[in-house]
C-alpha positions as CSV (number, residue, x, y, z in Angstrom):
1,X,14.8,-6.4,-25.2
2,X,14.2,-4.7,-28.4
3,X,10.5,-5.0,-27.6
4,X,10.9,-3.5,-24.4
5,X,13.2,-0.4,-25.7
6,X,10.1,0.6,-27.6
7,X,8.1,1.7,-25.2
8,X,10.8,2.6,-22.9
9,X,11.7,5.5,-25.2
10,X,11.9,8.8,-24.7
11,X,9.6,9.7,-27.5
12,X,7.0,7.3,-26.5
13,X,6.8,8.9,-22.9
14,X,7.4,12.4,-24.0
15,X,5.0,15.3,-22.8
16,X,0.5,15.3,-22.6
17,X,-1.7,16.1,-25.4
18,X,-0.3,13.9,-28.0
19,X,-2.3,11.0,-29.9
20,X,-0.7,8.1,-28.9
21,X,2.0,9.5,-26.5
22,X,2.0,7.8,-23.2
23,X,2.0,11.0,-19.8
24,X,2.5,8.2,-17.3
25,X,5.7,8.1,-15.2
26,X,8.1,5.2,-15.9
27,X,10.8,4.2,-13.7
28,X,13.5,1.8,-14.2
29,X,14.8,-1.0,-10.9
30,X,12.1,0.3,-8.8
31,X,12.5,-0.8,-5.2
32,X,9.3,-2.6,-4.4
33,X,10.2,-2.0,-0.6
34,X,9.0,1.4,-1.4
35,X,5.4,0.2,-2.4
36,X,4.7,-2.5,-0.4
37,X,3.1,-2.1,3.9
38,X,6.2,-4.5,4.8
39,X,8.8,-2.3,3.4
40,X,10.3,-5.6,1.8
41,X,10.8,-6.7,-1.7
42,X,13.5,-5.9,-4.5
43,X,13.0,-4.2,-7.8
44,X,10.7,-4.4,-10.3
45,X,12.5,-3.9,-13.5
46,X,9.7,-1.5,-14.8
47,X,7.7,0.7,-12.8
48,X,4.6,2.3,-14.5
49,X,2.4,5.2,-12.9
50,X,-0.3,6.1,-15.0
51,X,-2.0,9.5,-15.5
52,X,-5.2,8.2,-15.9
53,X,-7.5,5.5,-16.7
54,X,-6.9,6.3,-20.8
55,X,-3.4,6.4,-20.1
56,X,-3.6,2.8,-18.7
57,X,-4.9,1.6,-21.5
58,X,-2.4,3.4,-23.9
59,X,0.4,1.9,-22.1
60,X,-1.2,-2.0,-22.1
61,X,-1.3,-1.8,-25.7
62,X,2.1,-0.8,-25.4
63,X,3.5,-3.8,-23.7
64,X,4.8,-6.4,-25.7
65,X,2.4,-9.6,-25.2
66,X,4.9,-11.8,-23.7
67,X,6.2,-9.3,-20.6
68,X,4.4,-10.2,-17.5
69,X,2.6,-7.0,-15.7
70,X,1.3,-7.1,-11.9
71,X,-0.9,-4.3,-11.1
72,X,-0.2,-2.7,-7.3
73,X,-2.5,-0.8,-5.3
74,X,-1.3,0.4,-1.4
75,X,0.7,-2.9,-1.6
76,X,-1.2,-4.1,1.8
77,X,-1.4,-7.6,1.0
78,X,1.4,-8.8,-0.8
79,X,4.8,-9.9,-0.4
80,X,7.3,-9.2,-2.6
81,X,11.0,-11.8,-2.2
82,X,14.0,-10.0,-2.2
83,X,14.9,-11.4,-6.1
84,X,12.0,-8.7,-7.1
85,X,10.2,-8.6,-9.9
86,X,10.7,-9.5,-13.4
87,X,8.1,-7.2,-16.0
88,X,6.2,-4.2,-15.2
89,X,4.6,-3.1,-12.5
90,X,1.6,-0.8,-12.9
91,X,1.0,1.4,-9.6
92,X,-2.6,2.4,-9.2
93,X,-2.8,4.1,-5.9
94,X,-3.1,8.0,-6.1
95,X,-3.5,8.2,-9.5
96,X,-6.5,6.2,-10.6
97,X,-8.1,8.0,-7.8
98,X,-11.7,9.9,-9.0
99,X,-14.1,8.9,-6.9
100,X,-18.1,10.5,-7.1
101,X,-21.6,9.9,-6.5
102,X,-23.3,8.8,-9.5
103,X,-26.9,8.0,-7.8
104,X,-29.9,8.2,-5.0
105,X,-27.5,5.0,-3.5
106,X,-24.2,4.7,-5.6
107,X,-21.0,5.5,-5.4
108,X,-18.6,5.4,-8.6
109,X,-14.7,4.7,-7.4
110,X,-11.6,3.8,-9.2
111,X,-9.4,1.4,-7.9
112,X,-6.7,3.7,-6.6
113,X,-9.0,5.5,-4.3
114,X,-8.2,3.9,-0.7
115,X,-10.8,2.0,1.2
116,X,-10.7,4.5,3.9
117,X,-11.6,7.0,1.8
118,X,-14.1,5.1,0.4
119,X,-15.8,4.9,3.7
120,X,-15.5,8.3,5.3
121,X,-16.8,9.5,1.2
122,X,-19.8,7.3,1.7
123,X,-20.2,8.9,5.8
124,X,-20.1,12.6,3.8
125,X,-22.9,11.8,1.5
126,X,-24.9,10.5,4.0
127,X,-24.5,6.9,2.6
128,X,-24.4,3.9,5.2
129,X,-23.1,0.1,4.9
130,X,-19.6,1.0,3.6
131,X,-17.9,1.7,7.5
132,X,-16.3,-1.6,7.2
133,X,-13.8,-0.1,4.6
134,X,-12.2,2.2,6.7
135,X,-10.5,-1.4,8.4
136,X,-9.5,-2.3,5.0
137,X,-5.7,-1.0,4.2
138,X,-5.6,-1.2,0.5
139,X,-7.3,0.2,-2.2
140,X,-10.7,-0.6,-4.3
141,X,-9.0,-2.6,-6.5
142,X,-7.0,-4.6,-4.2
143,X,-10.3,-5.4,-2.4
144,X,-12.4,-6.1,-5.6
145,X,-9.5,-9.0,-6.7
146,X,-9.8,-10.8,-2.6
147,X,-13.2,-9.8,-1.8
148,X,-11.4,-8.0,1.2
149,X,-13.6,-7.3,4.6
150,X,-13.1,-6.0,7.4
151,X,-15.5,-5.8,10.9
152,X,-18.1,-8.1,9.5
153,X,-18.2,-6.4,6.2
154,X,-17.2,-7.5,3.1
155,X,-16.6,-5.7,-0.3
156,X,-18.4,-7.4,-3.2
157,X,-21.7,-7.4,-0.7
158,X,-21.9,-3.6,-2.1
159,X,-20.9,-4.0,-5.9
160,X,-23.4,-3.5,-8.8
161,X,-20.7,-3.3,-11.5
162,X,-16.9,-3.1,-11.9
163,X,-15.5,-2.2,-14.9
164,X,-11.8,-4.0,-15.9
165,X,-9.1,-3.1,-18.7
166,X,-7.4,-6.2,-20.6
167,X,-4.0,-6.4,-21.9
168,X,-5.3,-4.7,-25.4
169,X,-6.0,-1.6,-23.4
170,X,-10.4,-2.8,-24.3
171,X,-12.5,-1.6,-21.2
172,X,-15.4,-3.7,-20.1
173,X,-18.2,-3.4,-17.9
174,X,-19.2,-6.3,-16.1
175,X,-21.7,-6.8,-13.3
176,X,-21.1,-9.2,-9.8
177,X,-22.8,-12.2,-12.0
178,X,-19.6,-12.6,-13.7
179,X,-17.7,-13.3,-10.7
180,X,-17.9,-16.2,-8.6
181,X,-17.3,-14.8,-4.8
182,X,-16.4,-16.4,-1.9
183,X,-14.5,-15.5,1.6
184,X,-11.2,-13.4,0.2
185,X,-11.4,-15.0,-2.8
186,X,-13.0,-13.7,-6.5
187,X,-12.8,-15.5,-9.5
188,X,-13.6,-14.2,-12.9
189,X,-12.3,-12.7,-16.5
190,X,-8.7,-14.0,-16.5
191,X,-6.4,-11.4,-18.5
192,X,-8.1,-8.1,-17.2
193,X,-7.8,-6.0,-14.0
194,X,-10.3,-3.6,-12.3
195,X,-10.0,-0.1,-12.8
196,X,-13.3,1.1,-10.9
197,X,-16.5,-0.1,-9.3
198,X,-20.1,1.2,-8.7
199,X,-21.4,0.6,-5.2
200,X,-24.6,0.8,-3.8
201,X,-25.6,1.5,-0.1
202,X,-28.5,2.5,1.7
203,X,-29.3,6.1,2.6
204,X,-29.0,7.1,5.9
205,X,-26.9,9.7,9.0
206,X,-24.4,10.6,7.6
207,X,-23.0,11.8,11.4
208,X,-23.9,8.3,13.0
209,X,-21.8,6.5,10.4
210,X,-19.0,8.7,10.8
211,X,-18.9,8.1,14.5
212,X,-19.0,4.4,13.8
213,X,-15.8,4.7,11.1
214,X,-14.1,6.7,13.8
215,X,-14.7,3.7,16.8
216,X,-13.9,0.9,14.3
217,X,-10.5,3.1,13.5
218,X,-10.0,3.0,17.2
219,X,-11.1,-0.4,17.8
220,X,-8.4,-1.5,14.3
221,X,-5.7,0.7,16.4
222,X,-6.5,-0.5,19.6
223,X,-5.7,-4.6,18.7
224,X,-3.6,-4.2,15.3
225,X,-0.1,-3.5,15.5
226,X,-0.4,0.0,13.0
227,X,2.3,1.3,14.2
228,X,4.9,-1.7,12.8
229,X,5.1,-2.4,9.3
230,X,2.8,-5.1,8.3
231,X,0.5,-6.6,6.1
232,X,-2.5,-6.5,7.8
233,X,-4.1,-10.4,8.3
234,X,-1.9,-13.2,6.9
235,X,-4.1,-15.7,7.0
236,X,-7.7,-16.6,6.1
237,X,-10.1,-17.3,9.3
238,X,-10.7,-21.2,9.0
239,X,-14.8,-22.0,9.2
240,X,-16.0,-21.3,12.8
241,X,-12.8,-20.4,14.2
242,X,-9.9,-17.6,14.0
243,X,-6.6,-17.7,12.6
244,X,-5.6,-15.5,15.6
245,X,-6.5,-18.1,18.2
246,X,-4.9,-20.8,16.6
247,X,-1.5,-18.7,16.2
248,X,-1.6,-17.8,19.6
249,X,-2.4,-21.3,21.4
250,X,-0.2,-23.0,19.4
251,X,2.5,-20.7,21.3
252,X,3.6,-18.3,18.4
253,X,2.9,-15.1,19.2
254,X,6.1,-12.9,20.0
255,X,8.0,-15.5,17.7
256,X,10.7,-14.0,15.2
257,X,12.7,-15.5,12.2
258,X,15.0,-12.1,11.7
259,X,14.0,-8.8,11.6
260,X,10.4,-10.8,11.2
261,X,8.0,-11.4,13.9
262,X,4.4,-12.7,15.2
263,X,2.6,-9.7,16.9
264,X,2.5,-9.5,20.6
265,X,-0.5,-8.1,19.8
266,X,-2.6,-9.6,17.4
267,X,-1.3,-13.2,16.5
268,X,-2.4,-13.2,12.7
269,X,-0.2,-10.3,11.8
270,X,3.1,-10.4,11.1
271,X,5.3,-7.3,11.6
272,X,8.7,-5.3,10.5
273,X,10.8,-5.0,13.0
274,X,12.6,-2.5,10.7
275,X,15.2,-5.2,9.4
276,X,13.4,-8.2,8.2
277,X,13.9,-9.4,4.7
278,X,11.2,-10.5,2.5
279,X,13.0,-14.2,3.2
280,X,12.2,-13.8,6.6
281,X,8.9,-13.0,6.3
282,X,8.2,-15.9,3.8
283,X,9.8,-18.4,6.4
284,X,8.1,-17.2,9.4
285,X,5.1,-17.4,7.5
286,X,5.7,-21.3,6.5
287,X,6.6,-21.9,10.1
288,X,3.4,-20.7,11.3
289,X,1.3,-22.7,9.3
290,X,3.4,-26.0,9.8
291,X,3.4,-25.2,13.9
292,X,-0.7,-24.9,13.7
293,X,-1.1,-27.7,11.4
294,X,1.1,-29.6,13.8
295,X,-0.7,-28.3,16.9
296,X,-4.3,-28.3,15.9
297,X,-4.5,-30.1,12.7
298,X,-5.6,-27.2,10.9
299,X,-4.4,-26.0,7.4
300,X,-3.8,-22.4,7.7
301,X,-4.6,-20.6,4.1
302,X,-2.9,-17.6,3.1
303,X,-4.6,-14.0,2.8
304,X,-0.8,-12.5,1.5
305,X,-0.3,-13.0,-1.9
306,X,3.9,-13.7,-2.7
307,X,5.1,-13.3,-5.8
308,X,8.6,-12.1,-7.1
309,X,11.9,-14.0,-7.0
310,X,14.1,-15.4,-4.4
311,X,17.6,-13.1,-4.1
């Protein structure tokens, strides 16, 4: 604890400008319920927002080498238990949020910018190939650690480098050959997170791809449940098939545990209700798979990452 009161103090958070003085905002028993697209989870004990990119890595070198840190975007594909979480959170979203064009084809973004914006930044500059991120409800960094995709599209089909930080606050610049890529899944450089990417598209209308971002937002609105608290899809599609169908022929859809339910609407979502608990997500979630697996003998995998501990 004596560790952790370092840089917890006042002095060490105290005011910009200052060699070695971090500007970020720190908060203490931060609800994660406030961060998350389920509106679940309990507290992380340390909540860290930083002011920028240099700030980030300031604070890293900060942390004492045995506290564990999560980094959060938008929070759209996690679940966090009702226990919360123990360490430090580091919130990206709306902070690590420049975002510019840096070529004839690229696109420079941090990993707090939201994918929508992404996509209807890419539409502006007469950029095409990037509409599928305005179906993606997280932000850059959350979909350069899955490989998220949405509508056919899928994120690391666009990257020509990432740059990450590493718990010494060391920046590095790595290109998509360091990464092994798959469906929603990325493996790579264990001990550092992304804090931007370069991404290439193609030139082309600028007005055309707007109109297409605008009928995929409808089309996302039209058979999501966006107006319920959720986490967008829970589950990986298996090989040649759909989680959705598989849900919904096994007889779940409409099913609850709580305040926790299977969508009426689109079977591979799981919504809010507006009193579920985290536990009630988690076992709804566990029920689902064993009632497919049951059904169809089909292993459902799990898009949501859980972490945190049980209340």
């Amino acid at each position: 604890m004596k560790a952790l009161a370092r840089y917890l103090s006042a002095q060490d958070l105290a005011g910009p400008g200052k060699a070695g003085v971090l500007r970020g905002t720190m908060r203490l028993s931060e609800p994660m319920a406030k961060h998350t697209s389920w509106r679940v989870g309990g507290p992380a004990d340390r909540f860290y927002e930083p002011a920028d990119i240099a700030d980030l890595a300031l604070f890293l070198q900060s942390v004492p080498a045995e506290e564990p840190v999560t980094f959060l975007g938008l929070g759209s594909n996690l679940l966090v238990r009702d226990g919360g979480l123990r360490g430090t959170v580091v919130c990206t979203s709306g902070v690590l949020g420049q975002m510019q064009r840096t070529g004839e084809n690229t696109v420079w973004a941090e990993s707090g910018v939201a994918c929508a914006k992404i996509a209807k930044f890419c539409a502006k500059e007469n950029l095409v190939g990037g509409e599928f991120f305005a179906g993606i409800p997280g932000t850059l960094g959350g979909a350069l650690a899955m490989n998220a995709g949405a509508f056919g599209g899928e994120t690391w089909t666009l990257v020509s480098r990432v740059e990450t930080l590493d718990r010494r606050g060391e920046r590095h610049r790595r290109s998509p050959n360091d990464y092994q890529v798959s469906y929603r899944h990325v493996e790579g450089h264990k001990g550092e997170w992304f804090i931007g990417a370069e991404l290439k598209l193609a030139a082309g209308d600028g007005a055309a791809s707007a109109a297409r971002i605008k009928e995929l937002l409808a089309k996302r609105n039209a058979t999501q449940p966006t107006n319920l608290p959720n986490c967008g899809s829970v589950f990986r599609n298996p090989t040649g098939d759909h989680a959705a169908r598989l849900i919904e022929s096994a007889g779940l859809k409409g099913y609850c545990m709580g305040g926790a339910c299977v969508s009426e609407k689109h079977a591979n979502f799981i919504v809010n209700m507006g009193t579920a608990s985290a536990q009630d997500i988690e076992s709804l979630i566990a029920h689902v798979a064993q009632t497919v697996s049951a059904v169809h003998g089909v292993d459902l995998v799990r898009e949501v990452h859980i972490i945190g501990e049980l209340s």
